[in-house]
Steps between C-alpha positions, in 0.01 A plus 500: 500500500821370319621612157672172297611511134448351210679280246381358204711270234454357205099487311397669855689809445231519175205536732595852681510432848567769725839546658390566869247375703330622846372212731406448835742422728551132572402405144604191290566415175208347428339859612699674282433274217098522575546909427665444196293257371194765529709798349723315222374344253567186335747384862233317641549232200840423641445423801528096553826565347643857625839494655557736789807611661546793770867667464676183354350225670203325446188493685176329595186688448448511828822705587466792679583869314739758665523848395687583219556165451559408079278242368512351154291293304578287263411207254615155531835535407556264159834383400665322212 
């Protein structure tokens, strides 16, 4: 099992996510994102569109979780 914890910004800090997460080792994103969808409500309505980065990078859904690794969800990011 690996611990990894959460970040949430902008309208998904609103939905109350929890801040740490305990997954099987060798688990992706796209893992992680399946066990939030169940236990946080309203995230699942973001997801064609939900930005995901692990420390400060960036990464595919299919990107492999370390422990205590720091991932943050986010968004699209808007500017003007």
């Amino acid at each position: 099992m690996i611990t990894v914890r959460l970040q949430y910004f902008s309208q998904l800090r609103d939905l109350k996510g929890p801040e740490k997460l305990r997954l099987a080792s060798g688990a992706t994103v796209m893992r992680l994102l399946e066990e939030l969808y169940g236990s946080v409500q309203g995230l699942k309505e973001w997801d064609k569109c939900l930005l995901v980065a692990v420390g400060t990078e960036y990464v595919a859904r299919e990107h492999v979780l370390e422990p205590d690794d720091v991932v943050s969800l986010m968004p699209p990011v808007q500017g003007g």
